[in-house]
gemmi code that builds the backbone of each chain (N, CA, C; Angstrom):
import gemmi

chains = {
    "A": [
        ("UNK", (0.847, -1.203, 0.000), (0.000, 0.000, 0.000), (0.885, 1.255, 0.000)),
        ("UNK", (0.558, 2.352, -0.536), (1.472, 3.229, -0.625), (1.123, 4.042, 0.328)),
        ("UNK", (2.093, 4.954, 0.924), (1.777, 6.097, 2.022), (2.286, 7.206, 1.555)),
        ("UNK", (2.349, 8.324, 2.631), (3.227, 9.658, 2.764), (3.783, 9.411, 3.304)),
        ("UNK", (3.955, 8.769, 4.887), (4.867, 9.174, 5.814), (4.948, 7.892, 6.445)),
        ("UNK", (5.990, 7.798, 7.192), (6.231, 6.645, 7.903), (6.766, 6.681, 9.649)),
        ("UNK", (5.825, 6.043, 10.553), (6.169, 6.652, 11.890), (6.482, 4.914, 12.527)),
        ("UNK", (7.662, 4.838, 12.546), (8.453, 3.354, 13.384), (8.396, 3.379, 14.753)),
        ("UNK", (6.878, 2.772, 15.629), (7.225, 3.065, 17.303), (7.695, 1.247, 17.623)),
        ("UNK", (8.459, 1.236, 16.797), (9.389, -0.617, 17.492), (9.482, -0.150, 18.850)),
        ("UNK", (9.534, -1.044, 19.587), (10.089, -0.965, 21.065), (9.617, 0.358, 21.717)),
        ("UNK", (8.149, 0.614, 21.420), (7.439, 1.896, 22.421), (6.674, 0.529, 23.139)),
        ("UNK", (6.496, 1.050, 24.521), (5.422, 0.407, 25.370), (3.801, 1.412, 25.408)),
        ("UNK", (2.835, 0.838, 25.799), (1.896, 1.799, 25.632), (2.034, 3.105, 26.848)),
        ("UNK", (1.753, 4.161, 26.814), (1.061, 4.527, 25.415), (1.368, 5.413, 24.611)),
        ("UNK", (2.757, 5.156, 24.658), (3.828, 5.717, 23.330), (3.128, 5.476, 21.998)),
        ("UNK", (2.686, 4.411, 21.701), (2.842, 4.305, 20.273), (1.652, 4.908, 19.628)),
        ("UNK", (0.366, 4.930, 20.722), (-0.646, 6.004, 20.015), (-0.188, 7.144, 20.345)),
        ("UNK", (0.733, 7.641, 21.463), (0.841, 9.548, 21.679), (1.559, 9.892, 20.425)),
        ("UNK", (2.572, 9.084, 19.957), (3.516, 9.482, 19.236), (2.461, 9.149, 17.466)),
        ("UNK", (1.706, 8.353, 17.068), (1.292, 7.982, 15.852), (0.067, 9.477, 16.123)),
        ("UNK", (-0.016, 10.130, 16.937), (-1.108, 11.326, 16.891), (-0.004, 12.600, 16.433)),
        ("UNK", (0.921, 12.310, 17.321), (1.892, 13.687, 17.072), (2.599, 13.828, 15.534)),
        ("UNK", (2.811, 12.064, 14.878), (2.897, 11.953, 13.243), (2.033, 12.135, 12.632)),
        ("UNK", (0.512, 12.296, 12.723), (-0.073, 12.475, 11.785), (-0.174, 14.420, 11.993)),
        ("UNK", (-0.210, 14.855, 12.679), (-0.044, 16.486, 13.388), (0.059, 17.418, 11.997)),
        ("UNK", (1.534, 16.908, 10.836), (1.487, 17.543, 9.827), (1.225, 17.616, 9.259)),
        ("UNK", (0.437, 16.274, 9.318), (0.026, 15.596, 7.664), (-1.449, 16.436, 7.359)),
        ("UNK", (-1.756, 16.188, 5.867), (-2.536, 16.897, 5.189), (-3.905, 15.869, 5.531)),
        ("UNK", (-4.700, 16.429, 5.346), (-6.205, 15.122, 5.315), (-5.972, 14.157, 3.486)),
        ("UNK", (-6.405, 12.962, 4.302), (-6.191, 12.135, 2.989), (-5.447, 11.325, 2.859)),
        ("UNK", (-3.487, 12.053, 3.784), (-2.466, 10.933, 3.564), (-2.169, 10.076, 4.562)),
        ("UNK", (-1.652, 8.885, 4.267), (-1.667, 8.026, 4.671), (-0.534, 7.975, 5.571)),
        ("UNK", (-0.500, 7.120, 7.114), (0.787, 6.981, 7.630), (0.568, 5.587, 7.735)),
        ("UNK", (2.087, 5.111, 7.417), (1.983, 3.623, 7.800), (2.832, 3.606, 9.339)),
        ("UNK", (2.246, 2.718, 10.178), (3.165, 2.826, 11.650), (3.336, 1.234, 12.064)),
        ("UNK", (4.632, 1.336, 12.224), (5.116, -0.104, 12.596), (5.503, -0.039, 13.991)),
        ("UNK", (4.939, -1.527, 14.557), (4.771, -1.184, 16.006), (5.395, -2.813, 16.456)),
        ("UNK", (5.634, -2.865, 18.008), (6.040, -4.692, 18.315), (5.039, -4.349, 19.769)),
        ("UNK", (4.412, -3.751, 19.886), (3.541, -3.866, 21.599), (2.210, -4.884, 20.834)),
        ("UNK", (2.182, -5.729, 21.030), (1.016, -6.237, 21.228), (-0.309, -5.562, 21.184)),
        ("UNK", (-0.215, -4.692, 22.335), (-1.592, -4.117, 23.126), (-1.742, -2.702, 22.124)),
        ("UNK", (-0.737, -3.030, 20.396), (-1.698, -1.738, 19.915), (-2.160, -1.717, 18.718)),
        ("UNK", (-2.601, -3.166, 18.715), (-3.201, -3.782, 17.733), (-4.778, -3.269, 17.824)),
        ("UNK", (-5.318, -3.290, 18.883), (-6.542, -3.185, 19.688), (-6.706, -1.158, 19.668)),
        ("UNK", (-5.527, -0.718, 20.381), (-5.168, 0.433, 20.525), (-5.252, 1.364, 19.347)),
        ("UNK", (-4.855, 0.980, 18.274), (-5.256, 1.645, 17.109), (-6.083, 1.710, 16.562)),
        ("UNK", (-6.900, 0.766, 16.901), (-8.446, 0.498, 16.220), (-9.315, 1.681, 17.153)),
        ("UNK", (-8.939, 1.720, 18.480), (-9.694, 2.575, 18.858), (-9.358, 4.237, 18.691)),
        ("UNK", (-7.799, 4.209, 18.742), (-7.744, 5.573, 18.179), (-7.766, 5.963, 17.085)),
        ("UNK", (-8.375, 5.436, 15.843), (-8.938, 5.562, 14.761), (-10.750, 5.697, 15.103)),
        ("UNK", (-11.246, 4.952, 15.918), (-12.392, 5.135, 15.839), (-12.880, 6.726, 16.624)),
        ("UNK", (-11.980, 6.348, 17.535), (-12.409, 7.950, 18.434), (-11.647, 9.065, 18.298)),
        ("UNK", (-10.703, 9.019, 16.995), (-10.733, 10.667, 16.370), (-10.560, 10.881, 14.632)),
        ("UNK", (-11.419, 9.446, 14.482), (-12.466, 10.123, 13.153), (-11.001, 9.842, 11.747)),
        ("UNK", (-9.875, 9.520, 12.428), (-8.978, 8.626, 11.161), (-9.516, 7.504, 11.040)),
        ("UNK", (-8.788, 7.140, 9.140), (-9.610, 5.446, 8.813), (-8.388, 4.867, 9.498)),
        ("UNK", (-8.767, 3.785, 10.021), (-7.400, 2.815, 10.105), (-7.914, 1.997, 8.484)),
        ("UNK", (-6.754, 1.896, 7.703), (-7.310, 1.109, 6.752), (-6.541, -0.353, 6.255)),
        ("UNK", (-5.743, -0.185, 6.935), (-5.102, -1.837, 7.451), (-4.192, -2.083, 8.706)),
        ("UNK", (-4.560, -3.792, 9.068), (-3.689, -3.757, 10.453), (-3.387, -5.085, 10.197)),
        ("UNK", (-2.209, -5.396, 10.295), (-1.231, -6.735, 9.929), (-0.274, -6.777, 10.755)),
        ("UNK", (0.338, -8.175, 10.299), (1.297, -8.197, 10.703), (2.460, -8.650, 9.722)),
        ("UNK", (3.630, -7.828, 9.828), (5.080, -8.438, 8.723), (6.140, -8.331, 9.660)),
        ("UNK", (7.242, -9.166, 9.110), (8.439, -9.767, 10.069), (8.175, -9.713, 11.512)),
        ("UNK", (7.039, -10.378, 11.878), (6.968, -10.282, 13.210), (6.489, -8.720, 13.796)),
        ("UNK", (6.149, -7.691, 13.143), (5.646, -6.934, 13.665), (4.585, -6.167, 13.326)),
        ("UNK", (3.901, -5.017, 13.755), (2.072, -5.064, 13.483), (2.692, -3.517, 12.476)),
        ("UNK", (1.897, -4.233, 11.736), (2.380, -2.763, 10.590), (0.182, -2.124, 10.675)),
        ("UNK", (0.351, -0.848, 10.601), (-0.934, 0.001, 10.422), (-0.921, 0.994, 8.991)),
        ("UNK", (-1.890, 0.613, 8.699), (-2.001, 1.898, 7.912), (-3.596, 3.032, 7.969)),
        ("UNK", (-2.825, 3.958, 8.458), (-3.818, 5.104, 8.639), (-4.199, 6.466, 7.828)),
        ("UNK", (-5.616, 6.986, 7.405), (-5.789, 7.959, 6.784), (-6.128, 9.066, 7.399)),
        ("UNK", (-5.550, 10.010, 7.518), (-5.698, 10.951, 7.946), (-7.222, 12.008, 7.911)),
        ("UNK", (-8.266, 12.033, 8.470), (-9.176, 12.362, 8.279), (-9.122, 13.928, 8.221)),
    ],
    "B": [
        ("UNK", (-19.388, 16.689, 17.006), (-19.464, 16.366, 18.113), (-18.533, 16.899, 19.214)),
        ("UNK", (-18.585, 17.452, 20.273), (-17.685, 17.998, 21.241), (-16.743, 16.929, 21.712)),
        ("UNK", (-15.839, 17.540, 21.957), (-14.548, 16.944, 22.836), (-14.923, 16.256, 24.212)),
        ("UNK", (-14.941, 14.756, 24.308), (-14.984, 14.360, 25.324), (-14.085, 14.562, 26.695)),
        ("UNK", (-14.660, 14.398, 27.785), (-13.818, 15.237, 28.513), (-13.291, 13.611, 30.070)),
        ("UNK", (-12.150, 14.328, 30.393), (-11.711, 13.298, 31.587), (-11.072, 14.182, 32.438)),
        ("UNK", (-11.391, 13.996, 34.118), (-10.871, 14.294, 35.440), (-10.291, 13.308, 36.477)),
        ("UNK", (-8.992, 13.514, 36.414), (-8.538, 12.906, 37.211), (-7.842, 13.287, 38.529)),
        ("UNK", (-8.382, 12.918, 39.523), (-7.624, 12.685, 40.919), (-6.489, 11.898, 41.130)),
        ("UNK", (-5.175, 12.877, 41.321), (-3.737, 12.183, 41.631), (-3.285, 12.034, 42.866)),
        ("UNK", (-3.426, 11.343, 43.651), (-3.502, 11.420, 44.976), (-2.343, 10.953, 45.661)),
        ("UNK", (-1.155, 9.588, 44.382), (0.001, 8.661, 44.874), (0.974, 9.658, 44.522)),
        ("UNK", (2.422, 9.352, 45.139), (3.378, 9.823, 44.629), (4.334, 8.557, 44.228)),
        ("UNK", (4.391, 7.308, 44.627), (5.072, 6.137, 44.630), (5.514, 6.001, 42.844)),
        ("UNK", (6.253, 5.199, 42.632), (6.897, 4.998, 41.022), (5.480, 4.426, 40.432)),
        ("UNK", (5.294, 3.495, 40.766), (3.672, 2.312, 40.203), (2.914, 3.639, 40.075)),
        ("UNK", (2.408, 4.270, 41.103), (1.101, 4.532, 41.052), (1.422, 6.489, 40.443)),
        ("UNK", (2.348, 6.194, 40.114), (2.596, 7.717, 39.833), (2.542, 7.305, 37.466)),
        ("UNK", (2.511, 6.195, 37.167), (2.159, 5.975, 35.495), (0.358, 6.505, 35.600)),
        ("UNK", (-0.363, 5.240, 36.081), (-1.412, 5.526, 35.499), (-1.956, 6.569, 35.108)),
        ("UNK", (-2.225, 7.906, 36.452), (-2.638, 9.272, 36.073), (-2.218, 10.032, 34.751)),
        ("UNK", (-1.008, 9.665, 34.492), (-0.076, 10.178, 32.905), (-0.628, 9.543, 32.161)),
        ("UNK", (-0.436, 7.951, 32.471), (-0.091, 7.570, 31.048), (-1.510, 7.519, 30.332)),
        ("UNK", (-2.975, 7.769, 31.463), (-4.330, 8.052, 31.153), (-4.447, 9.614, 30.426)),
        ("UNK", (-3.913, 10.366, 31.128), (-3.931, 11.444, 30.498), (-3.544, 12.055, 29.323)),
        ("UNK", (-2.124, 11.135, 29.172), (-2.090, 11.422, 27.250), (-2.530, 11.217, 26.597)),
        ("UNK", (-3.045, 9.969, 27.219), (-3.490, 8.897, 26.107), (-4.988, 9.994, 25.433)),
        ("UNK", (-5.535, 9.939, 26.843), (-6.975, 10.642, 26.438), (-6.736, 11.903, 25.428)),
        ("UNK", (-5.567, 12.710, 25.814), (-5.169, 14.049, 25.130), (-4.971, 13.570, 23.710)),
        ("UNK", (-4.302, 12.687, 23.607), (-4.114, 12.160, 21.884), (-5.413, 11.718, 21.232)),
        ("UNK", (-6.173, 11.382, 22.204), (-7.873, 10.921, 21.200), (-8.413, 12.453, 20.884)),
        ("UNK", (-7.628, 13.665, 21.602), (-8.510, 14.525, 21.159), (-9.960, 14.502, 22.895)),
        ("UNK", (-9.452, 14.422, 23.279), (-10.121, 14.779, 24.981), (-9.225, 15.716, 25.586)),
        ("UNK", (-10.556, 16.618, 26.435), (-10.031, 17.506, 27.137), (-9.981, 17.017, 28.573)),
        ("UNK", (-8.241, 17.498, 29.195), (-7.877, 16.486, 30.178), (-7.839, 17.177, 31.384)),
        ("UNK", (-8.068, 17.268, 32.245), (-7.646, 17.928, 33.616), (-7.232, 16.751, 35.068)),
        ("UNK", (-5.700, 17.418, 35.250), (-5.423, 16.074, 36.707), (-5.285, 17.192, 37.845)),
        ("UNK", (-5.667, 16.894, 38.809), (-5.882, 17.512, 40.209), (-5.294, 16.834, 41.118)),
        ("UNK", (-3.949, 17.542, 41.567), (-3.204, 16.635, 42.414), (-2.784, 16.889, 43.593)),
        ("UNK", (-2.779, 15.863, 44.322), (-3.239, 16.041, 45.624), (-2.379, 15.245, 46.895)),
        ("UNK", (-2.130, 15.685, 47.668), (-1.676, 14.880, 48.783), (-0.013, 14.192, 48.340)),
        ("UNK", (0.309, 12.869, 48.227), (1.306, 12.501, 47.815), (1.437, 12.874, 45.622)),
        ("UNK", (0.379, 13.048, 45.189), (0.307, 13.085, 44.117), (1.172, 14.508, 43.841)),
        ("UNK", (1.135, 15.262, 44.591), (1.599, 16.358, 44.297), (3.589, 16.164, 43.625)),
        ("UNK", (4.025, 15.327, 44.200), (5.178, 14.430, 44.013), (5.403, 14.839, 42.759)),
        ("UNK", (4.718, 14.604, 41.570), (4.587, 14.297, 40.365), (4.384, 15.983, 39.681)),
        ("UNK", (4.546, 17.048, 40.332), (4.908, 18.273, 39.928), (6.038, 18.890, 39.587)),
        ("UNK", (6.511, 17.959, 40.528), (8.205, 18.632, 41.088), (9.250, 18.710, 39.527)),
        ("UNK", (9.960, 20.055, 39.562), (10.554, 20.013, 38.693), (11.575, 18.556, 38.299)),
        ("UNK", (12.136, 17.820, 39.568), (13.026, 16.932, 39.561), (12.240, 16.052, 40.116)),
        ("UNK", (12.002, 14.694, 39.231), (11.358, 13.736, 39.140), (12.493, 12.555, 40.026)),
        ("UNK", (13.146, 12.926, 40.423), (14.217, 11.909, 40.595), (14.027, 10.638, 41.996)),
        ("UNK", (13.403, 11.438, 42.884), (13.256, 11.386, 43.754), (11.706, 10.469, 44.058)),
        ("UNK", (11.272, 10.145, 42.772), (10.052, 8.925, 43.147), (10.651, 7.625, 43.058)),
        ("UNK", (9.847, 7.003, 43.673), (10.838, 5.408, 43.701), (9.178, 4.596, 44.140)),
        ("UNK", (10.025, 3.567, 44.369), (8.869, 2.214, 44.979), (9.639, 1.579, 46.040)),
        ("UNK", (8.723, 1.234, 46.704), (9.240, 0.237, 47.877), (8.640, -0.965, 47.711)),
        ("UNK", (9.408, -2.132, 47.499), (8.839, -3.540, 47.680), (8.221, -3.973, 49.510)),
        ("UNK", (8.601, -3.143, 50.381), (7.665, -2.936, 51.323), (6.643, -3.249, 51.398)),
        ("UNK", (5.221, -4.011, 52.075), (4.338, -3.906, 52.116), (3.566, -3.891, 50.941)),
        ("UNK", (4.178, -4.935, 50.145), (3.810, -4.298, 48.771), (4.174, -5.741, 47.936)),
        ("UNK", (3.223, -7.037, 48.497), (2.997, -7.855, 48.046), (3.232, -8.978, 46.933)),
        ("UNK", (2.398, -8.061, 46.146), (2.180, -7.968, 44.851), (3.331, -7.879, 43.777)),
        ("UNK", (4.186, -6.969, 44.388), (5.214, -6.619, 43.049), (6.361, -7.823, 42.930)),
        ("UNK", (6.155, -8.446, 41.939), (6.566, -9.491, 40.960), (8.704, -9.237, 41.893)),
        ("UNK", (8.854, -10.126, 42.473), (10.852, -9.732, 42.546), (11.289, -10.834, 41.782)),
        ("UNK", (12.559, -10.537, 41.031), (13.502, -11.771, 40.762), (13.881, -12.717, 41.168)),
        ("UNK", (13.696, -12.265, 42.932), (14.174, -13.196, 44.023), (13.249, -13.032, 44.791)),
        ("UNK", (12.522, -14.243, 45.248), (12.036, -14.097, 46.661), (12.398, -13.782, 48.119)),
        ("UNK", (12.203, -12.758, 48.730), (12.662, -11.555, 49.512), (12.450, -11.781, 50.556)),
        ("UNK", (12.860, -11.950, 51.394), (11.654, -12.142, 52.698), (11.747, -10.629, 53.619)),
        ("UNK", (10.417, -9.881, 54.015), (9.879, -8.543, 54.514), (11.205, -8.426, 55.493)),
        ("UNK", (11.894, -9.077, 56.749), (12.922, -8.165, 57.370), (14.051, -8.339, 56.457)),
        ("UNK", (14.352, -8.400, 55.071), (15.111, -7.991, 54.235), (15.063, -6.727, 53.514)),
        ("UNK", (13.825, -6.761, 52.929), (13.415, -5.592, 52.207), (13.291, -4.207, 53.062)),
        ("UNK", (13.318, -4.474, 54.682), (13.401, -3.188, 55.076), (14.959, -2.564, 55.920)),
        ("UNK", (15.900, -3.436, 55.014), (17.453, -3.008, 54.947), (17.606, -1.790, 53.892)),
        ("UNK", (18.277, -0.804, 54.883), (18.747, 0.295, 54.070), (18.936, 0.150, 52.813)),
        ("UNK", (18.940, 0.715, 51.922), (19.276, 0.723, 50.541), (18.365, -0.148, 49.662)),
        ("UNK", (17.264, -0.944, 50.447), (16.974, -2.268, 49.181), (15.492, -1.100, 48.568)),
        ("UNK", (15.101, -0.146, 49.352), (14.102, 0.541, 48.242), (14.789, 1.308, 47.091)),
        ("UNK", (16.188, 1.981, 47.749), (16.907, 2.571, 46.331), (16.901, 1.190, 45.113)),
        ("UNK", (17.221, 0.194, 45.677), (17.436, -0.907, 44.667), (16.515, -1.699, 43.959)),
        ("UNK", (15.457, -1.515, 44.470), (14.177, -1.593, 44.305), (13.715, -1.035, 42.595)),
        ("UNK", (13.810, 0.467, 43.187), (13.752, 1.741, 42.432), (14.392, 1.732, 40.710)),
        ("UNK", (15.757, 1.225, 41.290), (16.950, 1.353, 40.107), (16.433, 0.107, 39.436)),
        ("UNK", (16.162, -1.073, 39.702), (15.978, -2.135, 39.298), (14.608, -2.082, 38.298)),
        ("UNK", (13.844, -1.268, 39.235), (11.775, -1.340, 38.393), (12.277, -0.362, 37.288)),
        ("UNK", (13.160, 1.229, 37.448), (13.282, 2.068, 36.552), (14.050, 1.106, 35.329)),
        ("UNK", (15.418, 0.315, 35.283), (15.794, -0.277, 34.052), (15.140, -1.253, 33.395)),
        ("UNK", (14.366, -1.769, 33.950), (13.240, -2.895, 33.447), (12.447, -1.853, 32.437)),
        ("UNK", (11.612, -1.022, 33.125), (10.970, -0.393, 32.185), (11.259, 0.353, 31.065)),
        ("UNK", (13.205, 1.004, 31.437), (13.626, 1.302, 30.400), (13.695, 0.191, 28.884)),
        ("UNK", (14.317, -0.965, 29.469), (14.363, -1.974, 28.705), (13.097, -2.422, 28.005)),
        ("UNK", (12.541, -2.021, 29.005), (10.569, -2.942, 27.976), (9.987, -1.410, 27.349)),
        ("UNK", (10.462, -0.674, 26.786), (10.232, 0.816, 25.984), (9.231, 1.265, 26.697)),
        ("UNK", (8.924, 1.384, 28.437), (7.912, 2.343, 29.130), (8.672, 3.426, 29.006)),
        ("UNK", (8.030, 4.392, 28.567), (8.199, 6.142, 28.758), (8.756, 6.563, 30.427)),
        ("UNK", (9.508, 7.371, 30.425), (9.925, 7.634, 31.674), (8.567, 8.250, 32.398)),
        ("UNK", (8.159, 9.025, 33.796), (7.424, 10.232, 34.238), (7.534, 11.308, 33.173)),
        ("UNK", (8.809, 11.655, 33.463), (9.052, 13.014, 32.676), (8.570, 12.978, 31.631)),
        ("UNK", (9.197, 12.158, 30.819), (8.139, 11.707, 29.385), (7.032, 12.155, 28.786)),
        ("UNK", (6.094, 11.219, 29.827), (5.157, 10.774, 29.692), (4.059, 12.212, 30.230)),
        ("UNK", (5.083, 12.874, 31.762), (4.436, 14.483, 30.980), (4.797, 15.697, 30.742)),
        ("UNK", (5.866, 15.540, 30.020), (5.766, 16.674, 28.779), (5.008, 16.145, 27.850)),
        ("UNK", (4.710, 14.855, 27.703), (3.760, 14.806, 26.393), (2.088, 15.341, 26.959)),
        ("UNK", (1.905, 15.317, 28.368), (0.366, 16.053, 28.764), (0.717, 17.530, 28.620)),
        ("UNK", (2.088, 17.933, 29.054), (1.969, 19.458, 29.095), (2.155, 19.850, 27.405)),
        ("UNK", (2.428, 18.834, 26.586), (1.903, 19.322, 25.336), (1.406, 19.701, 24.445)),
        ("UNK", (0.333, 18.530, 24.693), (-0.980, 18.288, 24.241), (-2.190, 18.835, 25.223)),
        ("UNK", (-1.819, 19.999, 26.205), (-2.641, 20.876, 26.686), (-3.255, 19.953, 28.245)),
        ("UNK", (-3.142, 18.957, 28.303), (-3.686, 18.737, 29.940), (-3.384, 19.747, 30.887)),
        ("UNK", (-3.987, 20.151, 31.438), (-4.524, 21.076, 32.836), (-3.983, 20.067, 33.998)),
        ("UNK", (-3.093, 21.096, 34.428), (-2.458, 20.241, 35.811), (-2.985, 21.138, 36.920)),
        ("UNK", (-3.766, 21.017, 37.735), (-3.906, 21.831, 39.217), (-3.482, 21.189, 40.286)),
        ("UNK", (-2.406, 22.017, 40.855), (-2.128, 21.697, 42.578), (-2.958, 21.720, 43.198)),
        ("UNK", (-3.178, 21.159, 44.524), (-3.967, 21.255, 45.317), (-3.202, 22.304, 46.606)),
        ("UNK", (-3.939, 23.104, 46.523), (-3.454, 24.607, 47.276), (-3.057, 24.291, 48.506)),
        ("UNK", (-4.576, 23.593, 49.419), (-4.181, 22.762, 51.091), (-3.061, 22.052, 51.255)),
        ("UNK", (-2.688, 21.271, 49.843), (-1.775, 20.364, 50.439), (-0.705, 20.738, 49.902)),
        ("UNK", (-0.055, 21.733, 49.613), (0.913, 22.542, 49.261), (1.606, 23.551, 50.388)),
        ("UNK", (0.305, 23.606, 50.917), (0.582, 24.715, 52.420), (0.891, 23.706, 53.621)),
        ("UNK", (-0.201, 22.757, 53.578), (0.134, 21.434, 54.551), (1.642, 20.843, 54.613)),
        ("UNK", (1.856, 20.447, 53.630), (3.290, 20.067, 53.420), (4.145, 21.162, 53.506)),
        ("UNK", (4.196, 22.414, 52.999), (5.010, 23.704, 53.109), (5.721, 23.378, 52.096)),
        ("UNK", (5.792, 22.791, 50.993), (6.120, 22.770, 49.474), (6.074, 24.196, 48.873)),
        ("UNK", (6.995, 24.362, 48.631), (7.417, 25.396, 47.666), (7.345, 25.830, 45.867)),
        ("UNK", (6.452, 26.806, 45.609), (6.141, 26.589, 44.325), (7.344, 27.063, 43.207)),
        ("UNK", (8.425, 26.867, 44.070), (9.523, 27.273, 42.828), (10.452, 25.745, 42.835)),
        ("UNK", (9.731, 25.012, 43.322), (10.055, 23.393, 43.236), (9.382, 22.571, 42.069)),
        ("UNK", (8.288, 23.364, 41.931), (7.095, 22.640, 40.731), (7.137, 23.200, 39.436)),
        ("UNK", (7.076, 22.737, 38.894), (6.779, 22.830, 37.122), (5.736, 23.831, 36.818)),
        ("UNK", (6.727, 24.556, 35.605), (5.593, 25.970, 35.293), (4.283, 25.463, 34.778)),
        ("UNK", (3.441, 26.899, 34.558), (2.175, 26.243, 33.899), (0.865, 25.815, 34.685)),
        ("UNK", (1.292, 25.543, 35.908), (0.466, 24.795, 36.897), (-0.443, 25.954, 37.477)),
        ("UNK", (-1.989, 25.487, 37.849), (-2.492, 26.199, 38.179), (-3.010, 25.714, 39.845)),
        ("UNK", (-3.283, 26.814, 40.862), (-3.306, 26.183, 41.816), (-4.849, 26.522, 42.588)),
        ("UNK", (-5.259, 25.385, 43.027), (-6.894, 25.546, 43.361), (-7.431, 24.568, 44.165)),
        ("UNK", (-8.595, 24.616, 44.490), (-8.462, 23.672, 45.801), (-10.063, 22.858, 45.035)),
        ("UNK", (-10.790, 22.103, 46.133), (-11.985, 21.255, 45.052), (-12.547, 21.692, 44.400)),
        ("UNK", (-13.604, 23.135, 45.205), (-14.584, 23.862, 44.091), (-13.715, 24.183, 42.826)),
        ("UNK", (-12.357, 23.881, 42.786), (-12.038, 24.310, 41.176), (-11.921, 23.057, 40.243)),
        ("UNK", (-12.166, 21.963, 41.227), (-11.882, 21.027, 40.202), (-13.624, 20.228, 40.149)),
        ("UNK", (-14.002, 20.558, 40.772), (-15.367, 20.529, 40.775), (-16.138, 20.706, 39.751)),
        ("UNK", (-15.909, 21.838, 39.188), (-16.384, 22.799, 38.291), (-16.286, 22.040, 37.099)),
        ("UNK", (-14.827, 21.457, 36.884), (-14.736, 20.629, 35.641), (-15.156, 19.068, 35.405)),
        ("UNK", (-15.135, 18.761, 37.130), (-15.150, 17.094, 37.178), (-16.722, 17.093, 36.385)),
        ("UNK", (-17.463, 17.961, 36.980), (-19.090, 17.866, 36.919), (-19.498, 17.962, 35.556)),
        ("UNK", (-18.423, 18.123, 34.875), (-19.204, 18.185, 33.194), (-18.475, 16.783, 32.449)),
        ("UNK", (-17.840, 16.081, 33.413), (-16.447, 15.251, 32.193), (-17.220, 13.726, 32.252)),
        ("UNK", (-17.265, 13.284, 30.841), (-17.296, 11.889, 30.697), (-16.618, 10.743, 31.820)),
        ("UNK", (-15.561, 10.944, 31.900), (-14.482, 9.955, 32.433), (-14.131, 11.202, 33.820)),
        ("UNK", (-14.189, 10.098, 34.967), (-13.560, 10.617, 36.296), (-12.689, 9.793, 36.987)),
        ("UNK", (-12.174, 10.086, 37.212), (-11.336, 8.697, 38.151), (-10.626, 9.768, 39.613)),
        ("UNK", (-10.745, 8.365, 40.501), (-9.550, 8.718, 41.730), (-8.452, 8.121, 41.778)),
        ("UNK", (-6.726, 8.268, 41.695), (-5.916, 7.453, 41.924), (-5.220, 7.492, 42.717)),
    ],
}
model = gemmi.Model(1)
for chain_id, residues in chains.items():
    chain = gemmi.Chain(chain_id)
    for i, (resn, *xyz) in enumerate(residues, 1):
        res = gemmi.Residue()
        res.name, res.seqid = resn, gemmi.SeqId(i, " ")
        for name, pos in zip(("N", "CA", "C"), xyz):
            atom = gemmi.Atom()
            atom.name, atom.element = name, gemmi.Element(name[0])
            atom.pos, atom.b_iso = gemmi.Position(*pos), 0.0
            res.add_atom(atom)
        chain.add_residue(res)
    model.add_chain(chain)
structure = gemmi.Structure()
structure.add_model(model)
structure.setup_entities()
């Protein structure tokens, strides 16, 4: 999938990896995409909700080499 | 739709109980909630310009997981809460937990409302050139005012 930007929280514990995937999308324009690669477990779940409760798509959530890759649209 | 709102009561100063109030409060600040923590009593701890000085005691304190099984007239030998302390702080460094400090400059970033609690500032005789700018200082009716409109309340 293609993006704009790319925000790597490897080795954040929560709740780094949503403070910091809010403060990456901060510049971004409405529309583009961030992809965020993450290894916490607990933000698989975590992203789904901070997509639901501030109105970004999450528009994929996987996993590659062992870690949870997201991709988010910037609403 | 309006900004959901959260109030929290900080009441610990201990290492454990000094995350949740933060690490709730960013979190909420990053969904886009308006945050206010009201801190109080030992919570006030968690103002101080120099964070250095919170720790944990395996003391009386069950629960917390040791490497070694401890037995209580050990743990209350000089030095084993510093070691305690040093030991819970590199763990968490190692497992990517955000430090205090961290965890709030990212509230004083993203706009959380920190209020001292005025009584227990005078009670203790704490000094406000010890605490972190920004802070506003007020006693319940001020946090009152906000608890009474907020989705989310908590005491910690």
């Amino acid at each position: 999938m293609n993006y704009d930007k790319e925000f790597d929280a490897s080795g954040l514990a929560c709740p780094m990896p949503i403070v910091k995937t809010k403060k990456s999308l901060a510049d971004m324009a409405s529309g583009q995409v961030l992809r965020v690669v993450a290894t916490d477990p607990g933000s698989v779940c975590d992203m789904q909700a901070f997509a639901e409760q501030t109105g970004n798509t999450l528009l994929s959530s996987g996993t590659e080499n062992n870690k949870y890759v997201f991709f988010l649209k910037k609403a | 739709m309006p900004a959901k709102k959260m109030a929290i009561i900080a009441t610990k100063g201990a290492l454990d109980m000094a995350y949740p109030p933060l690490i709730l409060a960013s979190t909420a600040a990053a969904l886009g909630w308006e945050v206010q923590v009201f801190f109080t009593f030992y919570g006030l701890q968690l103002l101080r310009k120099d964070l250095s000085g919170i720790a944990i005691s395996p003391l009386a304190n069950p629960a917390m997981p040791m490497p070694v099984p401890m037995p209580v007239i050990v743990q209350m030998l000089p030095g084993m809460e510093w070691m305690a302390t040093t030991m819970m702080k590199a763990k968490m460094k190692k497992k990517g937990v955000a430090s205090l400090e961290e965890l709030r400059d990212v509230c004083i970033e993203s706009d959380v409302k920190f209020i001292a609690c005025q009584m227990t500032v005078d009670l203790f005789e704490f000094e406000k050139k010890d605490f972190i700018d920004g802070i506003e200082y007020g006693g319940a009716a001020t946090f009152m005012q906000f608890a009474g409109e907020t989705d989310v309340c908590l005491f910690i």
